[in-house]
C-alpha positions in Angstrom: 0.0 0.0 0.0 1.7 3.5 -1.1 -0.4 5.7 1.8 -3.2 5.6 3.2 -6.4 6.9 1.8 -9.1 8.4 3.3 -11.0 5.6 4.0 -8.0 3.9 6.1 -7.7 6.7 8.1 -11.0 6.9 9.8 -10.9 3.3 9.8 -7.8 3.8 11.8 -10.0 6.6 13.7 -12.6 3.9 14.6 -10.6 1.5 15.7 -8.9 3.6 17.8 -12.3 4.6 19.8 -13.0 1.1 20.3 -10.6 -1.7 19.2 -13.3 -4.5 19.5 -16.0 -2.8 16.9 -17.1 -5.2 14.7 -16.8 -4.4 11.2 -20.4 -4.1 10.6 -20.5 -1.4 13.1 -17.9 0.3 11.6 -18.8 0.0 8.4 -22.2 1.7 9.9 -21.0 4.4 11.1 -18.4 5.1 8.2 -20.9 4.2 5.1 -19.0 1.6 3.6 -19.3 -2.5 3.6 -18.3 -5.0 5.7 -16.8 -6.7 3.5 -14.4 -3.6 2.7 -14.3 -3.0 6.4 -12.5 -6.1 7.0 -10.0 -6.3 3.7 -8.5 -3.1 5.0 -8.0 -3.7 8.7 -6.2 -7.0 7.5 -5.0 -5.1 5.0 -3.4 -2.4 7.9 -2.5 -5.0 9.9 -0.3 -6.7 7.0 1.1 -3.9 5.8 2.0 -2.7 9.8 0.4 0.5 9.8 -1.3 -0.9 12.9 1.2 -3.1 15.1 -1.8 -4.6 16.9 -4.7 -4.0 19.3 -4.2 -3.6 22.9 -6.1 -2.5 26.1 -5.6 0.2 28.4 -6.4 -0.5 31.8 -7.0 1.4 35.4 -4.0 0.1 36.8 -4.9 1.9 40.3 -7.7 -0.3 40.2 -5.6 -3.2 40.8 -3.4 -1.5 43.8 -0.8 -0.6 41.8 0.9 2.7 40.2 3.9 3.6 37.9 7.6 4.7 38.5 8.3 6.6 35.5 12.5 6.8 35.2 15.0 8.5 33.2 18.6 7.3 32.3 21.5 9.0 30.9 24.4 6.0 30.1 27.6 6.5 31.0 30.6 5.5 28.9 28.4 2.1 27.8 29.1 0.5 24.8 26.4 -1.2 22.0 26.8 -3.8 23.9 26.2 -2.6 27.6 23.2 -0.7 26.0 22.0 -3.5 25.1 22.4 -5.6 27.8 20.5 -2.1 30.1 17.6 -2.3 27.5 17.2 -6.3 27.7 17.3 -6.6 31.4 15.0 -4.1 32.1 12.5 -5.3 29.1 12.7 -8.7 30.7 11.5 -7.4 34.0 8.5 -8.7 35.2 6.5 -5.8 36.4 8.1 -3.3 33.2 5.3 -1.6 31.6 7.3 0.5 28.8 10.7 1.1 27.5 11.5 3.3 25.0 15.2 4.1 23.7 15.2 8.0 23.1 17.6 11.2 21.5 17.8 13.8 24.1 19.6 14.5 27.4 18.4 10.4 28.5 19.3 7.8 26.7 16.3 5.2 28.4 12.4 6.2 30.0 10.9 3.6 30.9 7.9 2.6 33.0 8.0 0.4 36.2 4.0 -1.0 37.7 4.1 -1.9 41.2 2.2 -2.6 44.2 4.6 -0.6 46.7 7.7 1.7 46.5 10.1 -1.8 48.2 9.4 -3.7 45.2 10.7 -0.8 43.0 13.8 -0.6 45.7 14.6 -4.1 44.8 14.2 -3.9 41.3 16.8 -0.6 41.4 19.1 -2.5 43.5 19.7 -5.2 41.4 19.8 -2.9 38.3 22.2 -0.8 40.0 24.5 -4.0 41.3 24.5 -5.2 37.1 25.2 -1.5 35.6 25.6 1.2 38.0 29.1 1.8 36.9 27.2 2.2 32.9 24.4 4.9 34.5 25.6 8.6 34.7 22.3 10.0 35.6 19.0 9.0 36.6 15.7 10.8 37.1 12.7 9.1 39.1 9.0 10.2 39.3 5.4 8.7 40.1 3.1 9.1 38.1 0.2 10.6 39.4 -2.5 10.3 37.0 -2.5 9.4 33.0 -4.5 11.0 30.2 -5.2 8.7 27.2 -6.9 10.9 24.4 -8.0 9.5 21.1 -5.5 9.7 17.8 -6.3 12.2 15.4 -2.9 12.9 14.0 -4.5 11.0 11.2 -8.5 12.0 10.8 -9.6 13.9 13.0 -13.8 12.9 13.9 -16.7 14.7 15.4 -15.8 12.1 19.0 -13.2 13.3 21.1 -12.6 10.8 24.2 -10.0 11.8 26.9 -9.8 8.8 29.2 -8.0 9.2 32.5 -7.2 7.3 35.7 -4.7 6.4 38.0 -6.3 8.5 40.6 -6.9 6.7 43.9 -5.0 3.4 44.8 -7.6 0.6 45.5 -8.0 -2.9 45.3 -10.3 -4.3 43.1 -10.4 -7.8 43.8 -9.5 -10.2 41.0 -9.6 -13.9 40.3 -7.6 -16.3 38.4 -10.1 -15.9 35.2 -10.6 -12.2 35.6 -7.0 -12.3 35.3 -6.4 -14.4 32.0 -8.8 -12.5 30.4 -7.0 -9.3 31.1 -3.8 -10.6 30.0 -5.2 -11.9 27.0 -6.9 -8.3 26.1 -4.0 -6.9 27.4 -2.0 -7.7 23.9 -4.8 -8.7 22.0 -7.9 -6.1 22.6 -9.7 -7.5 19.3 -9.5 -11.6 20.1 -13.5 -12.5 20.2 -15.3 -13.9 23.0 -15.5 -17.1 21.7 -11.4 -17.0 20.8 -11.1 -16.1 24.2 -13.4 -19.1 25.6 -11.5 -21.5 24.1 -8.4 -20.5 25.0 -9.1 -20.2 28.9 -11.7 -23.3 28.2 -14.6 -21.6 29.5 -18.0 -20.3 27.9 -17.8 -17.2 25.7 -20.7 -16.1 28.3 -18.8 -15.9 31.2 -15.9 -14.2 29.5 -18.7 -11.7 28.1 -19.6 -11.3 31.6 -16.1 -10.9 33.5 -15.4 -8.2 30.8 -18.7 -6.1 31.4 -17.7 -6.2 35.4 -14.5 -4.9 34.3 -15.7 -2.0 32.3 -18.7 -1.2 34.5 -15.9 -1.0 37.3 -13.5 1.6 35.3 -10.5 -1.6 35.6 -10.9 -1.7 31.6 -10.5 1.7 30.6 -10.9 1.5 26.4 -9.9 -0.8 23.6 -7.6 1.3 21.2 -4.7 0.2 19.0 -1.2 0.7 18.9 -0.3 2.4 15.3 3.4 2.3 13.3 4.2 5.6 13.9 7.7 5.4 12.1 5.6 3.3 9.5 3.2 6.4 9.3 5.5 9.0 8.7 5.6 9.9 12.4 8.6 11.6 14.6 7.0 10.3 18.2 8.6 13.4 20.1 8.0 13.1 24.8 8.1 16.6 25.7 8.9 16.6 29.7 7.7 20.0 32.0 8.5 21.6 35.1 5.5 23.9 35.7 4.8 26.9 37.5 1.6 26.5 39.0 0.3 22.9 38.8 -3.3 24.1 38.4 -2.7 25.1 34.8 -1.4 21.6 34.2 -5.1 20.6 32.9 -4.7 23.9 30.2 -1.7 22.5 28.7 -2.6 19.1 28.7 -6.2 20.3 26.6 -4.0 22.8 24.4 -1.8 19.8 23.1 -5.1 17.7 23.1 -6.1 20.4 20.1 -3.3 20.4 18.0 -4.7 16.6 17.4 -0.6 15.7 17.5 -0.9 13.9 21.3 -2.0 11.1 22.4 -0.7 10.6 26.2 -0.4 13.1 29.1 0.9 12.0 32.2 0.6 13.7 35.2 3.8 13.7 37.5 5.8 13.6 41.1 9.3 14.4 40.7 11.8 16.5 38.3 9.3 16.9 35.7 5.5 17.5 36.5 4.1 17.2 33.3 5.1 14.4 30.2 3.1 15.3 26.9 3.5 12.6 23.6 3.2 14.0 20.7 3.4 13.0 17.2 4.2 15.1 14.1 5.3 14.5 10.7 8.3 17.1 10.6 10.5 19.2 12.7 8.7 22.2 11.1 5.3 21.6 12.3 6.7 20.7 16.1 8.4 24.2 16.1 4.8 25.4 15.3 3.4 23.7 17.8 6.0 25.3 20.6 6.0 28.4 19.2 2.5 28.5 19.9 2.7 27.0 23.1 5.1 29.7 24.4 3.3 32.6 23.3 0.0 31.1 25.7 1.9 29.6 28.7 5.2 31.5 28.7 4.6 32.5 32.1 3.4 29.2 33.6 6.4 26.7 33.1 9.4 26.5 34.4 11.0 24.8 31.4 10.9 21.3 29.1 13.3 19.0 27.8 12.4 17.1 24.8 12.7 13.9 23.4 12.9 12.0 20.6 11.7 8.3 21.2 13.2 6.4 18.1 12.5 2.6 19.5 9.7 1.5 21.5 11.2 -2.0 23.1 8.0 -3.0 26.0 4.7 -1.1 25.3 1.6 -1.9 27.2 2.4 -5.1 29.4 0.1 -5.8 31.9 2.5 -7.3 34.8 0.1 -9.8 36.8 0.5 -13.1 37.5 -1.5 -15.9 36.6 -1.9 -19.1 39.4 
């Protein structure tokens, strides 16, 4: 496929508003066919614009929260690098890790249940490559803001999902968990797909995931798009703000450029992380320029970052029995 049409786009669009819409439903709402519908998500999929479908979940739901850290390498070679990158990707409880150009080398996302777990994991780290690490920055995140991709169509919906608010402790079984994990890489597999796999009725799994939504532990169904693939420089701006009340003004002034697509909320260095994704240095400079000129006087500063290899996105760190 040369580029995307139209008609990919807001597919694209669709699918990012709700990752298990039937093709029939989005062929509704779009005014084509199923039967079109489905040759170009497979088409999408084969031709990695979309790298799959995943499922973004309320993660302080489950009594647990993120460490968000920063690393700046210190006379480490390929190798150590790589060695840094695979040990932390191989971590159980590591949510996302991103290689990136800027003052950091490595951000990556940690999930636990209590600030000694992430103490353990940083002491071994440290015991393996502290003499490799010339820097390191850590925050919690305080709250995340999911909004809805429209770098590509923007539509009429505009959905800003957020959570990670208070830490509570919604209580899980063994299934409840299988199916999460399952979604958690896979947001589109059917009920039935699911049934057999975990070798239970597609009813109860129908019913475990309704509880789930209806309890805000399953946030949304979205999908996780090529950005390099799309054209796409994925560029994490990082803030030190002023007055943290004005924190919900950036986040929506970013949210209407229709470039971002994650704000996260933060305790530490930074107080603000904005994703954005534009096709050229040109139109980013836009986008700042702009910025300055409304909020010169309520930031500190930013750092920015160019994230040019995604290595662990969206892994849901629970165990099953």
């Amino acid at each position: 496929m040369e580029r995307l049409d139209l008609l990919d786009k807001k597919i694209m669009y669709e699918l990012d508003l709700n990752a298990r819409a039937s093709a029939s439903q989005i062929a509704r709402k779009i005014r084509s066919s199923k039967e079109t519908i489905n040759f170009r998500i497979n088409r999408l999929i084969k031709e990695e614009y979309i790298k799959g479908f995943y499922t973004v979940f309320n993660t302080s739901k489950l009594g647990m929260y993120y460490y968000k850290t920063f690393l700046k390498f210190n006379r480490a070679t390929p190798e150590i690098e790589e060695k840094i990158i695979e040990f932390i990707k191989n971590y159980n409880r590591c949510a996302y890790l991103g290689s990136c150009e800027g003052y950091y080398n490595v951000i990556f996302l940690i999930m636990v249940e209590n600030a000694r777990q992430f103490k353990e994991f940083l002491t071994e780290f440290k015991e393996k490559f502290g003499d490799y690490i010339l820097e390191k920055e850590i925050h919690v995140v305080l709250s995340t803001h999911r909004l809805n991709q429209k770098f590509l169509y923007a539509g009429a919906t505009s959905k800003h999902y957020f959570y990670q608010d208070k830490i509570e402790a919604y209580p899980l079984d063994n299934l409840d968990i299988k199916i999460m994990k399952l979604l958690s890489t896979n947001a589109r597999m059917g009920l039935v797909k699911i049934g057999e796999e975990l070798n239970v009725d597609s009813k109860v799994v129908k019913y475990r995931m309704r509880n789930l939504e209806k309890e805000g532990v399953i946030i949304s169904y979205t999908t996780a798009p090529n950005f390099s693939k799309l054209g796409l420089e994925f560029i994490q701006l990082n803030f030190s703000v002023i007055d943290l009340k004005k924190i919900p003004s950036i986040i929506e002034f970013f949210d209407k450029t229709n470039k971002c697509l994650f704000a996260l909320e933060l305790l530490g260095k930074y107080d603000l992380t904005i994703e954005i994704h534009v096709e050229n240095d040109k139109i980013f400079r836009q986008i700042m320029e702009k910025f300055k000129e409304r909020f010169v006087n309520e930031y500190i500063s930013y750092d920015v970052f160019n994230i040019y290899k995604e290595h662990v996105v969206v892994w849901l760190p629970l165990e099953k029995d």
